[in-house]
C-alpha positions as CSV (number, residue, x, y, z in Angstrom):
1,X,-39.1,3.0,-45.9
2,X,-39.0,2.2,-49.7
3,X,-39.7,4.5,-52.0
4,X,-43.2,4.2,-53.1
5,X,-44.4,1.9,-50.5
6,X,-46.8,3.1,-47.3
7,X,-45.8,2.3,-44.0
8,X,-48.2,-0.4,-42.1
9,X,-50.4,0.2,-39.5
10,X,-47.7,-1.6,-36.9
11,X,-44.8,1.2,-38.6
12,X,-47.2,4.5,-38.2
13,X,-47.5,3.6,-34.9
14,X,-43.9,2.8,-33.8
15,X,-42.7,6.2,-35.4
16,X,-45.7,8.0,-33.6
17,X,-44.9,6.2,-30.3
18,X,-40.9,5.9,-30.2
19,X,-40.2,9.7,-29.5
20,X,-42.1,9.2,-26.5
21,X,-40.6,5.6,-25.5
22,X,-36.9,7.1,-26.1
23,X,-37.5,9.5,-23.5
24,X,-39.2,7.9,-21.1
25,X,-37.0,4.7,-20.9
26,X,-33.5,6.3,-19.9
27,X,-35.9,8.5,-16.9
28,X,-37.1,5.0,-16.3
29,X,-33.6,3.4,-16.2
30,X,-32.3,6.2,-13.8
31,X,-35.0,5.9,-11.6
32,X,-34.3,2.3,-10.9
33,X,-30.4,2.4,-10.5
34,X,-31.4,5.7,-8.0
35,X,-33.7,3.2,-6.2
36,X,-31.2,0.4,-6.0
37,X,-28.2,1.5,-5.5
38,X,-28.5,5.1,-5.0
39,X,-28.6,7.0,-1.7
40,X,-31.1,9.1,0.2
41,X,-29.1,12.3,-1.6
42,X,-29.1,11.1,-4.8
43,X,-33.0,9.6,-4.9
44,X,-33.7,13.1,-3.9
45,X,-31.9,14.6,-6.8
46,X,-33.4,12.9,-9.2
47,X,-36.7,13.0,-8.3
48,X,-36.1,16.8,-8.0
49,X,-35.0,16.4,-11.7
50,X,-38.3,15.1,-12.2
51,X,-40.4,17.4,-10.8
52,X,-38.7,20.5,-13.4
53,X,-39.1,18.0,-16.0
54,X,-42.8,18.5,-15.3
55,X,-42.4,21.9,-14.8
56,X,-40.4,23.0,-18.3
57,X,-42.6,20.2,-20.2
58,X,-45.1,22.7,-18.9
59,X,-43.1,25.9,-20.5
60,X,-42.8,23.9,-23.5
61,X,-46.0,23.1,-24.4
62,X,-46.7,27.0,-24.7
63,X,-43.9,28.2,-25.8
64,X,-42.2,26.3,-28.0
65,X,-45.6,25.6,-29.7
66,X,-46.5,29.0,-30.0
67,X,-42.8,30.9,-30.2
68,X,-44.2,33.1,-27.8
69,X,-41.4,33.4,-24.0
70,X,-43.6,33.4,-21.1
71,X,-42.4,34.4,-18.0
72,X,-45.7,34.0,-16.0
73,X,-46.2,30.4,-16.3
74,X,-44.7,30.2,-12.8
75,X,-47.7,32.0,-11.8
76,X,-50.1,28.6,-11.7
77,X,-47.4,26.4,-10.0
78,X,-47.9,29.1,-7.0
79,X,-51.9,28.8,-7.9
80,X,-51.8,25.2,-7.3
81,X,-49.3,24.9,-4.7
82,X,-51.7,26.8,-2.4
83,X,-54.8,25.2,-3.3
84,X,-53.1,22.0,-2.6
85,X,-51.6,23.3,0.2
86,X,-55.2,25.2,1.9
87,X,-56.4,21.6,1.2
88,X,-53.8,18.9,3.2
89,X,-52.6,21.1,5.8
90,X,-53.2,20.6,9.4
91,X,-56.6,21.7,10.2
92,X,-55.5,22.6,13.5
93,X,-53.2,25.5,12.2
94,X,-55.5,26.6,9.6
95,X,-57.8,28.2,11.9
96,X,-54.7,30.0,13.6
97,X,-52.6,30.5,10.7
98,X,-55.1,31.9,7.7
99,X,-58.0,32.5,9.0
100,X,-59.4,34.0,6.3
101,X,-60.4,31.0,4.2
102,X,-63.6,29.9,3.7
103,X,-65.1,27.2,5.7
104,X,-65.0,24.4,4.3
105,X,-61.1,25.1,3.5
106,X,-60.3,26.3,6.7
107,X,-62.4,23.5,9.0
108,X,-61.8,20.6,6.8
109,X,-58.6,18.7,5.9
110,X,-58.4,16.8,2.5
111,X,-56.8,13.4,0.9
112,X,-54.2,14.2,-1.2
113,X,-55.2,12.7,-4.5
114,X,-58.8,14.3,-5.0
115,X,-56.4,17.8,-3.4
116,X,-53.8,17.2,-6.5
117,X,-56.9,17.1,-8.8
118,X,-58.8,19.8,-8.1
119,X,-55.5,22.0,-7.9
120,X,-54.8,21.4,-11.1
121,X,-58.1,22.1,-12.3
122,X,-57.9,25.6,-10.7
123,X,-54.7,26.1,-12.3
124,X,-56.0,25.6,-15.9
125,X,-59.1,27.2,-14.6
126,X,-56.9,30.5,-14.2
127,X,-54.4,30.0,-17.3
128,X,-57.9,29.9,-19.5
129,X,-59.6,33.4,-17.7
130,X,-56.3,34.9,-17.6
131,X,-55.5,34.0,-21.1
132,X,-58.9,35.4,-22.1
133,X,-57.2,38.5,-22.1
134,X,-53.8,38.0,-22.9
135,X,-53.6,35.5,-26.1
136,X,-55.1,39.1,-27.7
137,X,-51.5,40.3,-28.0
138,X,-49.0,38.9,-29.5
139,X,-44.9,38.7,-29.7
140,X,-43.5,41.2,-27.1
141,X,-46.5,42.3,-25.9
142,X,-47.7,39.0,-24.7
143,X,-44.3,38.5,-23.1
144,X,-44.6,41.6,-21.0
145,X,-48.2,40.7,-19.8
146,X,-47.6,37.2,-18.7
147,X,-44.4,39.0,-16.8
148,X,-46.6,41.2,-15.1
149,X,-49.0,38.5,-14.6
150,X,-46.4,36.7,-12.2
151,X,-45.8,39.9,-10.7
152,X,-49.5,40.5,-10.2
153,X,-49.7,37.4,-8.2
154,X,-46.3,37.6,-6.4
155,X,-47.8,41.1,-4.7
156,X,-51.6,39.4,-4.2
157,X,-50.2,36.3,-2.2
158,X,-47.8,38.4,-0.6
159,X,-50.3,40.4,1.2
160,X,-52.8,38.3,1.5
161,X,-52.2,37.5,4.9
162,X,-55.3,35.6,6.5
163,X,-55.2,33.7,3.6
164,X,-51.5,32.9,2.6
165,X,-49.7,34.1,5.5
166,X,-47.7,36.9,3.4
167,X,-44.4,35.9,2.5
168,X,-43.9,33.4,5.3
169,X,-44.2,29.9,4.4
170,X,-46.8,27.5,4.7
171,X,-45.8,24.3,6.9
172,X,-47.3,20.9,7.6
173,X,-48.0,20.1,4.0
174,X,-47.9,15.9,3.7
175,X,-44.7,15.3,1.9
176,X,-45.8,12.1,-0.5
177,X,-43.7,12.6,-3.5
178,X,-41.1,10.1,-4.0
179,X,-39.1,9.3,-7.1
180,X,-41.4,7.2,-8.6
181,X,-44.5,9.3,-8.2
182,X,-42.0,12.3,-9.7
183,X,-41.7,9.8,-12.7
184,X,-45.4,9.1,-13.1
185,X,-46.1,12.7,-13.1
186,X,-43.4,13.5,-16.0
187,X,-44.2,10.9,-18.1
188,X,-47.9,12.0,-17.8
189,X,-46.6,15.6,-18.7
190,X,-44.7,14.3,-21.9
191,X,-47.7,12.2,-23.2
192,X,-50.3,15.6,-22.9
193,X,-47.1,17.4,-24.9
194,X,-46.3,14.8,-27.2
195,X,-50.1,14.2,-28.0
196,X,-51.3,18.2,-28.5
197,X,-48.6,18.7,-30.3
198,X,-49.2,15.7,-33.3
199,X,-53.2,17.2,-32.6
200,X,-54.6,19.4,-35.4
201,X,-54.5,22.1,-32.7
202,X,-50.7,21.6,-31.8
203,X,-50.4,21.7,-35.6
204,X,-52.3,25.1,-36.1
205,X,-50.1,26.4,-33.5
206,X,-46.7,25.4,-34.8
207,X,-48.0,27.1,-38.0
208,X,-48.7,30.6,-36.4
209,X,-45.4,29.9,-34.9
210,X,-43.4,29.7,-38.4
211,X,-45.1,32.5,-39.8
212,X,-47.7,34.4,-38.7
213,X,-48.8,36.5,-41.6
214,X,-48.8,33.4,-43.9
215,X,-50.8,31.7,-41.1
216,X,-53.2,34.6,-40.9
217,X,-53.9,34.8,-44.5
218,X,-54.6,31.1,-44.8
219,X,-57.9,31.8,-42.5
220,X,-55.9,30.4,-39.5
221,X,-56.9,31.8,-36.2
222,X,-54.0,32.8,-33.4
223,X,-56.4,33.3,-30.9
224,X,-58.2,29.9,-30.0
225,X,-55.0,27.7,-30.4
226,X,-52.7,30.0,-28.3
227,X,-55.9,30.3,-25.5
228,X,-56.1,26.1,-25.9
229,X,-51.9,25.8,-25.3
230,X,-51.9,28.5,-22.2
231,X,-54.8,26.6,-20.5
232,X,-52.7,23.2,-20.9
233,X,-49.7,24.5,-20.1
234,X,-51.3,26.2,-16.8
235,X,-52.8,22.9,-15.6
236,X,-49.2,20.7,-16.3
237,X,-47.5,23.7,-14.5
238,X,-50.2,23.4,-11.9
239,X,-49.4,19.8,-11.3
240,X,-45.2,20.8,-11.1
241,X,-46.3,23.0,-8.5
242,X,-48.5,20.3,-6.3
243,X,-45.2,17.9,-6.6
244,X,-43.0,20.9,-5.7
245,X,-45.5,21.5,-2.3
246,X,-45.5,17.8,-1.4
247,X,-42.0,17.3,-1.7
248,X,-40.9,20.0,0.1
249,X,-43.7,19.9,2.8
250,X,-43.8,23.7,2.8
251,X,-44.0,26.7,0.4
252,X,-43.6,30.5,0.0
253,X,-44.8,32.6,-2.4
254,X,-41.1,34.3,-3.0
255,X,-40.1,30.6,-4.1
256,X,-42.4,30.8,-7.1
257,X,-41.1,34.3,-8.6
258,X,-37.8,35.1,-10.3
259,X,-35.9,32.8,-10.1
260,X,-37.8,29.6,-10.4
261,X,-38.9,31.8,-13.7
262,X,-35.2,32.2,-15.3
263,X,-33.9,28.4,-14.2
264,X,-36.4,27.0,-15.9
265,X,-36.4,28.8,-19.0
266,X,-32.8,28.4,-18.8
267,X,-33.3,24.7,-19.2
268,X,-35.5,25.2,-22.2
269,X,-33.3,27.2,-24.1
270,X,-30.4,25.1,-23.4
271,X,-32.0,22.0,-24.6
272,X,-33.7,23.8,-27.2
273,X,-37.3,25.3,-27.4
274,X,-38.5,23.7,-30.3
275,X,-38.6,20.2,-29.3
276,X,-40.1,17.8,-26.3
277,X,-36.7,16.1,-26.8
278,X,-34.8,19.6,-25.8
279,X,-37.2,20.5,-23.2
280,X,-36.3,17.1,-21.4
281,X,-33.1,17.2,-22.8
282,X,-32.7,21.2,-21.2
283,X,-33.7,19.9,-17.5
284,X,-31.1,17.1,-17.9
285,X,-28.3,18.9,-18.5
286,X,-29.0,21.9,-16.5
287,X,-30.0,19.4,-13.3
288,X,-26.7,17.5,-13.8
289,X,-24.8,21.0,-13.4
290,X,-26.9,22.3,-10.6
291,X,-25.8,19.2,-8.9
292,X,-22.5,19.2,-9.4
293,X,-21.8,22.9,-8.8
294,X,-24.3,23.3,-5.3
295,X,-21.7,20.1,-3.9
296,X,-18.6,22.0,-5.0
297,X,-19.5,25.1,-3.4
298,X,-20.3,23.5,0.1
299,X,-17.2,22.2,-0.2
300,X,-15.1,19.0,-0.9
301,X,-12.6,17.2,1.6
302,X,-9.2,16.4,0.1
303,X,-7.3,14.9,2.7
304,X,-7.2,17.3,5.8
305,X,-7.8,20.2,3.3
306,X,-11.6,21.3,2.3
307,X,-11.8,23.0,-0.9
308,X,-15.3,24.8,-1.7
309,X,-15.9,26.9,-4.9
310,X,-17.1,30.3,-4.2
311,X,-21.5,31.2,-3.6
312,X,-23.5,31.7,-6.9
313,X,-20.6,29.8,-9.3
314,X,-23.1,27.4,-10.4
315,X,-25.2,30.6,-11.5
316,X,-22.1,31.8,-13.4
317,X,-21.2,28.9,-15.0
318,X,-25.2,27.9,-16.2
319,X,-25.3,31.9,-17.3
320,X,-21.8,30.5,-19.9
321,X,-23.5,27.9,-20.9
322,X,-26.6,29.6,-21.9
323,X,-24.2,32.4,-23.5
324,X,-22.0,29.4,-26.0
325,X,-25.7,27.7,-26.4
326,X,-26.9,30.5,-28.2
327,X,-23.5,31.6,-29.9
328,X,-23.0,28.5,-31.5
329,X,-26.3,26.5,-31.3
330,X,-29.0,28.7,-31.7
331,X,-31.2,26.2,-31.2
332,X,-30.3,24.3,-28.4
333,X,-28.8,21.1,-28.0
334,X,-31.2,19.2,-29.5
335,X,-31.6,21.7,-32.6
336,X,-35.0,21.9,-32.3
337,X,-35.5,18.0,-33.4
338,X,-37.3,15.0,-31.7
339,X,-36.0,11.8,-31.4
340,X,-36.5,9.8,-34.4
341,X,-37.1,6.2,-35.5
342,X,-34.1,4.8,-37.5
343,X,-34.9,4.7,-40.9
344,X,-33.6,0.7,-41.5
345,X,-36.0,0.2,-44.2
346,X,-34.2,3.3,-46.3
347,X,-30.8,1.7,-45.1
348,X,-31.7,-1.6,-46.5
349,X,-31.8,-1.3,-50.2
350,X,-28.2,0.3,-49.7
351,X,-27.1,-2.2,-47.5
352,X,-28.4,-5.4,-50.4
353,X,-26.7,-3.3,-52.9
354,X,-23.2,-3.3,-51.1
355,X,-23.5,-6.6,-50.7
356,X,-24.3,-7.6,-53.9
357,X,-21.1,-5.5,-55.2
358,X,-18.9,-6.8,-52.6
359,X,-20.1,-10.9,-54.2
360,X,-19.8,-9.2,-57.5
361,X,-15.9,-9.2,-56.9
């Protein structure tokens, strides 16, 4: 853009807009090419890809909004997964299997859309009463609780045995989500992201992220934003964990713990916590090696010879790359940018001015 001229209506709107379309188009592109000329192996990948898009878009929209780490956002994906889960499975096991739900759970088998829906509701639901109490502290503090959070749920759905069954899983769950469905869902998750954070309240938040004291003294309120960012980022995790239950067609409560927890941060600090861009970027990256590494160590045939890396080498080598990440990039691949519209109409006067030189001679 030229110095001293606004940008049009049609200009605001591309530069709000193409940090989203850049992101969206190349998941777009690989879903196709999966669909066409990929196989079943590979359509399954990506649309696993997909799903912890969803799932560290989730992350993101807390975390690198507010600067606070949460290790309890796992915590609604298991929320939702069950409620989606008491809601489409087999009304014929129900009865046997968790007999402790209430009626018109446990009698009553429901269609998978309105299921999705009120799961993620419930999820919010509990991110907001939850977060009642812990958007009070701050920093470490708030870290901690959301930790013991997840490990408050982890020991209520384990022994909740007529309603969860324990630790064993839950079977029979309609398994619906395919590639493209996995798509819808993240680019859903990257417009709520993209949107909250250009609001005033994604704004306020980012603020209190930079400096809190400065924030503070210019009247601006921790509290409300931080409470506004958990409860969105509880009902986008709470949709990762409905396309996690009907992908897999069953689920445990030990799957949504630990792990889960440290992979997915994982992909957020590799692709950099301060941006959408690295949050996608993170799950990319991180998938592709996951990948990679899980077919190496079940082994590869060379000839009559198999060759197989050893178990838990794909851990070691995503635990390196986290390590040179934040040696040499602090701030993860993406350096805590977004995507940007190419500035052609600042490259232009520059370009008319070569040319003029170059006719000149």
């Amino acid at each position: 853009m030229m110095p001293g001229r606004s940008m049009t209506p049609a200009e605001r709107l591309t530069k709000y807009w193409f940090p989203i379309v850049a992101l969206i188009l190349p998941l777009l592109a690989v879903v196709i090419v999966a669909e066409i000329f990929g196989s079943v192996g590979l359509q399954r990948t990506v649309t696993e890809a997909l799903i912890r898009i969803v799932v560290v878009v989730g992350i993101y929209i807390f975390v690198g909004n507010s600067g606070i780490i949460s290790f309890g956002s796992v915590t609604f994906m298991a929320v939702a997964a069950y409620a989606t889960g008491w809601q489409t499975c087999c009304a014929m096991l129900k009865p046997i299997t968790m007999p402790g739900l209430p009626e018109f759970l446990r009698d009553t088998t429901y269609s998978v859309f309105p299921a999705a829906l009120t799961s993620v509701a419930l999820a919010a639901l509990v991110a907001f009463v939850t977060g009642l109490v812990l958007m009070r502290m701050g920093g470490l503090a708030a870290s901690i609780s959301t930790l013991a959070l997840l490990f408050i749920i982890n020991a209520l759905y384990s022994n909740w045995q007529s309603v969860t069954m324990g630790t064993a899983s839950m079977v029979g769950l309609p398994r619906y989500v395919t590639a493209w469905i996995a798509l819808g869902a993240a680019i859903l998750a990257i417009l709520v992201a993209w949107v909250y954070q250009k609001s005033s309240f994604g704004l306020v938040i980012r603020a209190t992220r930079a400096d809190e004291v400065a924030a503070q003294a210019c009247g601006v309120s921790l509290y409300w934003p931080r409470l506004l960012a958990f409860t969105i980022s509880g009902g986008v995790m709470g949709l990762g964990g409905v396309l996690t239950a009907h992908f897999l067609g069953t689920i445990s409560i030990n799957f949504f713990f630990l792990k889960l927890t440290f992979i997915a941060l994982a992909m957020l600090v590799v692709g950099g916590m301060g941006s959408l861009a690295g949050a996608v970027t993170g799950v990319v990256v991180v998938s592709i090696i996951i990948d990679v590494f899980r077919r190496m160590e079940a082994g590869m045939s060379i000839g009559e010879t198999t060759l197989a890396l050893p178990a838990g080498t794909q851990e070691l080598v995503l635990a390196a790359l986290m390590l040179v990440i934040l040696i040499f990039r602090k701030d993860g691949i993406m350096g805590g940018k977004e995507l940007e519209w190419p500035r052609l109409r600042a490259i232009k006067p520059r370009l008319e001015s070569s040319f003029a030189k170059e006719g000149q001679k």
